[in-house]
C-alpha positions as CSV (number, residue, x, y, z in Angstrom):
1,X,0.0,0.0,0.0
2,X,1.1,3.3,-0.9
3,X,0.3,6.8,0.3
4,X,-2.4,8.7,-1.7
5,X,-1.5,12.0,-0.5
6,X,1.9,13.9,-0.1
7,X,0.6,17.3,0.9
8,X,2.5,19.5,3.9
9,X,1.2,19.3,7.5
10,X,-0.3,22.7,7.2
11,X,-2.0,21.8,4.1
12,X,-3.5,19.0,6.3
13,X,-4.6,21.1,8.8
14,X,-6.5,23.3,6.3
15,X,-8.2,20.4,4.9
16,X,-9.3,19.4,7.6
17,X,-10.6,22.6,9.2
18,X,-12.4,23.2,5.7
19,X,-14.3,20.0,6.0
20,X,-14.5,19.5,10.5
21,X,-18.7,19.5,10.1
22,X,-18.6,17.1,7.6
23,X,-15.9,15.2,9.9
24,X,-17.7,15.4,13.2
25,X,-21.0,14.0,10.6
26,X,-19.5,11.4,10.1
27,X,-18.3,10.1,13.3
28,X,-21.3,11.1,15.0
29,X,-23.2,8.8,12.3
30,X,-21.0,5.8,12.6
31,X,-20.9,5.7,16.5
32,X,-25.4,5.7,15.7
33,X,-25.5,9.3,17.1
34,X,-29.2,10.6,15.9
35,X,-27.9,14.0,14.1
36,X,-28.1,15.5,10.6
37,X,-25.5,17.3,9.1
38,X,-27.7,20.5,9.5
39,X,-27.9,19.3,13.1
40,X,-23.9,19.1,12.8
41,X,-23.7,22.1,11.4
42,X,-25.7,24.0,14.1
43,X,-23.9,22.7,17.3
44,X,-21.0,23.3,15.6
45,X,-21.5,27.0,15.5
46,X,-23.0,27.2,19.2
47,X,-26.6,27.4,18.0
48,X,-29.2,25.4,19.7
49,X,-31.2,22.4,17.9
50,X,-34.2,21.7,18.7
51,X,-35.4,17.5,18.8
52,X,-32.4,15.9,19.8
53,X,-31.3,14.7,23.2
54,X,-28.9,16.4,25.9
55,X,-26.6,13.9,25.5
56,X,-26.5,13.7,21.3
57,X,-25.7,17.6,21.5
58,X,-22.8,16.8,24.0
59,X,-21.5,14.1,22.3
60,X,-21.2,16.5,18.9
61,X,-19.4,19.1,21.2
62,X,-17.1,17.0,22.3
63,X,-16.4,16.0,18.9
64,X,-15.5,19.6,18.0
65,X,-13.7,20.1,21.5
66,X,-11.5,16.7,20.3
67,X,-10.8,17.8,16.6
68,X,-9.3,20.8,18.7
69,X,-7.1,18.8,20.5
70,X,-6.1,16.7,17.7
71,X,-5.0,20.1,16.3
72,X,-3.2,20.9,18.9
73,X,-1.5,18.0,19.5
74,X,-0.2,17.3,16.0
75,X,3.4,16.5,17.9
76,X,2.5,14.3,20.4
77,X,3.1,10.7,20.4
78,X,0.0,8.7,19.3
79,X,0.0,6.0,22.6
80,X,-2.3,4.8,25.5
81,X,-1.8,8.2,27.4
82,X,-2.7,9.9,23.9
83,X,-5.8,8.0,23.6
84,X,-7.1,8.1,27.1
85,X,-7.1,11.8,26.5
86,X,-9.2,11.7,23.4
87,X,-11.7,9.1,25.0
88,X,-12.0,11.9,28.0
89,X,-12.9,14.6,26.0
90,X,-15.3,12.9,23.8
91,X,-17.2,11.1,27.3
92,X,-17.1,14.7,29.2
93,X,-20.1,14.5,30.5
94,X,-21.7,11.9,29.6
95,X,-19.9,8.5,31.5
96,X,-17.9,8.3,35.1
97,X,-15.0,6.4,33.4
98,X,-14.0,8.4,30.9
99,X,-10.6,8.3,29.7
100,X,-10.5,4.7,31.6
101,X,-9.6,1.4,29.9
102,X,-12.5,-1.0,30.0
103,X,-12.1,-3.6,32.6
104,X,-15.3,-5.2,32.2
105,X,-17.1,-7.2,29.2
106,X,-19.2,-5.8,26.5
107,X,-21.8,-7.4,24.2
108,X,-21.1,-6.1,20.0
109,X,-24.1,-5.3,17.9
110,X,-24.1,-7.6,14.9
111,X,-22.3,-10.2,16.2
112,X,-22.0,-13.0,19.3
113,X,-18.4,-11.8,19.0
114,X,-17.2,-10.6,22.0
115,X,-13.9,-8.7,22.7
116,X,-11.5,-9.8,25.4
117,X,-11.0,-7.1,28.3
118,X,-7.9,-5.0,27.3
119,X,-5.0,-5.3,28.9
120,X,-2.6,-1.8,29.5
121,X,0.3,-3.5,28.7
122,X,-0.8,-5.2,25.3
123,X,-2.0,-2.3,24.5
124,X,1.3,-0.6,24.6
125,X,2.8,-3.1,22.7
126,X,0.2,-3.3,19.9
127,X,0.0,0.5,19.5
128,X,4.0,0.3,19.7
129,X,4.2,-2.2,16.8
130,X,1.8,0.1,14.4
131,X,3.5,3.0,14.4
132,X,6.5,2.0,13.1
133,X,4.9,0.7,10.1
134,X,6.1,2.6,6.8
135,X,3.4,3.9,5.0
136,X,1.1,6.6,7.1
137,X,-1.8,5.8,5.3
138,X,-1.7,2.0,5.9
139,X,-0.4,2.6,9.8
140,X,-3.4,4.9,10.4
141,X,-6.1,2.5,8.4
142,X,-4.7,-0.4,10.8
143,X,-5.1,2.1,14.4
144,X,-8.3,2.8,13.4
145,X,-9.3,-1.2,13.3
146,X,-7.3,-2.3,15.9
147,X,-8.9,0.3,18.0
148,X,-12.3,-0.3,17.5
149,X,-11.6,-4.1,17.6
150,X,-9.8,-4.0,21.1
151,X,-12.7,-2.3,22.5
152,X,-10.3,-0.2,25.4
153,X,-13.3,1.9,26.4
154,X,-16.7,1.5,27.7
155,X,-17.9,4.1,24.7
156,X,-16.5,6.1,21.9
157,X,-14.5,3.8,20.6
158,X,-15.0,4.5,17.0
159,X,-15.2,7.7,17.6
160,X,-11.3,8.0,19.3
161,X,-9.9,5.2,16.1
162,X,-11.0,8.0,13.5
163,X,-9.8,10.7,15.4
164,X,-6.6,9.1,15.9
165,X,-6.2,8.0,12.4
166,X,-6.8,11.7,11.3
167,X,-3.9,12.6,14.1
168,X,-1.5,9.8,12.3
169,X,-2.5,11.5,8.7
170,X,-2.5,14.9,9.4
171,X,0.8,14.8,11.1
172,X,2.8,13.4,8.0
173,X,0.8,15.1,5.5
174,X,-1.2,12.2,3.9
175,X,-4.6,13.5,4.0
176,X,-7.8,13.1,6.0
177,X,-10.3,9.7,6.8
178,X,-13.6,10.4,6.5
179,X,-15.9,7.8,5.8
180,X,-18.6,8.1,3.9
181,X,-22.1,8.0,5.5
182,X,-23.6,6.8,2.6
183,X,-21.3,3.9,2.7
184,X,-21.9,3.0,6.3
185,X,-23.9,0.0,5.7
186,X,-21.1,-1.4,3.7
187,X,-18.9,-0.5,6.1
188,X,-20.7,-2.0,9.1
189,X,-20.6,-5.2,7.1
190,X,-17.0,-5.6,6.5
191,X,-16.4,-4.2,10.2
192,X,-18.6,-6.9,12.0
193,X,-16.3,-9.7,9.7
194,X,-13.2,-7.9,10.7
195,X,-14.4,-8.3,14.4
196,X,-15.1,-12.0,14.1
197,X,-11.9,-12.8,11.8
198,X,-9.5,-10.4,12.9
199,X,-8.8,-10.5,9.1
200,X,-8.4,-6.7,7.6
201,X,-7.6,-6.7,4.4
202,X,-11.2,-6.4,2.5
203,X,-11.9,-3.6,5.7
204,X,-8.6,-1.8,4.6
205,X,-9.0,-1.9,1.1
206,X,-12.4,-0.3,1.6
207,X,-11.2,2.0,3.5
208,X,-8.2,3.2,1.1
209,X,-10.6,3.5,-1.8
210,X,-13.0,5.3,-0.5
211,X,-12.2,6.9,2.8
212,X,-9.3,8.9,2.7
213,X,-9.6,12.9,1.5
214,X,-6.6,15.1,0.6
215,X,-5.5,17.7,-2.6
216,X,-2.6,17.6,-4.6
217,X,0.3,20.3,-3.0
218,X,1.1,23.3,-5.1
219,X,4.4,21.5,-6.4
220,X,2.6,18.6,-8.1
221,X,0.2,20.9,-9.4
222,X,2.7,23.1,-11.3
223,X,4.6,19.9,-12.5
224,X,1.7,18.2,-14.3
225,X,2.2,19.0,-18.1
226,X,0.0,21.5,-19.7
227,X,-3.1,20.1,-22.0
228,X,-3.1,23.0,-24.2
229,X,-6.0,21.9,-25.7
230,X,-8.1,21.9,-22.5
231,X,-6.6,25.1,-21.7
232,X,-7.8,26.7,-25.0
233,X,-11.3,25.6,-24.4
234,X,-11.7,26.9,-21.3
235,X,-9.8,30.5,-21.9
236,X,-12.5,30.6,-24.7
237,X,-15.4,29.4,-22.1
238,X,-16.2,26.5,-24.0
């Protein structure tokens, strides 16, 4: 697997600050949080929406309040003490643990699967072993998984892997994950066979073709050759 993107950090940022709502969507969406992207769009700005639950409008804060961090924390090391952090700021609020590793067991929707209890010191290890992988877009595909496999929190799981994979990206310059809502049923799908397989690679493939967002930098742009013929067509508006 190669990298997609090779844009600068700060083009990163940008990217991603022009497309947070749509970011925050998205997450919200795949963790089954009941917003619209108007909805999104509203909290987002500090405007009240009317319908939906004190607890859906706090989870979408925190979202923003997390994006923030991830911003702000573009140098930090991506390990346990890095997520704990993001899995606090999302659960502000809303659970007593937050920020805890999960030391009890959980039931999966979609599957009989079950997910052992993490262990810290696995943990450290695991997350130790993907980040030294090579390619950035491949190492933050795999965090993502292996976070939402493992299961360290009582909530937010999914919600701290794509926020975490978007740290990995942004970091190096390789773009943004966002996944689609549209394609959330076929990502459910491949996610529940990833959970009872611990097999990736259909997941990951999905993921590379149609999750991950970037722009070509200013110095790729000025090296691709010239189609003079396209360019006469649309200096004369045709």
């Amino acid at each position: 697997m190669d990298d997609i993107y090779n844009m600068t950090q700060e083009e990163c940022v940008e990217l991603a600050k022009r497309n947070i709502v749509d970011c925050i969507y998205s997450s919200a969406r795949i963790e089954g949080i009941a917003v619209t992207f108007p909805d999104t769009q509203q909290i987002y700005e500090g405007r009240s929406v009317a319908g939906l639950s004190v607890d859906d409008i706090n989870k979408v804060n925190n979202l923003k309040h997390a994006w923030q961090f991830v911003f702000d924390s573009l140098d930090y090391p991506l390990d346990i003490l890095y997520l704990r952090q993001l899995n606090q700021i999302i659960n502000t609020g809303l659970m007593s643990d937050a920020g805890n590793l999960r030391n009890y067991d959980v039931n999966i929707g979609g599957t009989s699967w079950k997910p052992e209890i993490p262990e810290k010191e696995q943990i450290i290890n695991d997350l130790k072993r993907i980040m030294e992988m090579d390619c950035c877009t491949q190492k933050a595909i795999k965090m993502m998984l292996y976070i939402m496999r493992t299961q360290m929190f009582s909530d937010g799981n999914k919600r701290v892997a794509q926020l975490a994979a978007n740290q990995i990206l942004i970091q190096s310059g390789k773009g943004l994950l966002r996944i689609p809502v549209e394609k959330n049923n076929e990502f459910f799908e491949l996610l529940v066979k990833y959970y009872e397989t611990n097999q990736d690679e259909r997941i990951t493939e999905f993921l590379y073709q149609t999750s991950i967002l970037g722009k070509k930098t200013v110095r790729e742009i000025e090296n691709e050759p010239i189609n003079e013929e396209m360019f006469k067509r649309k200096r004369h508006g045709r």
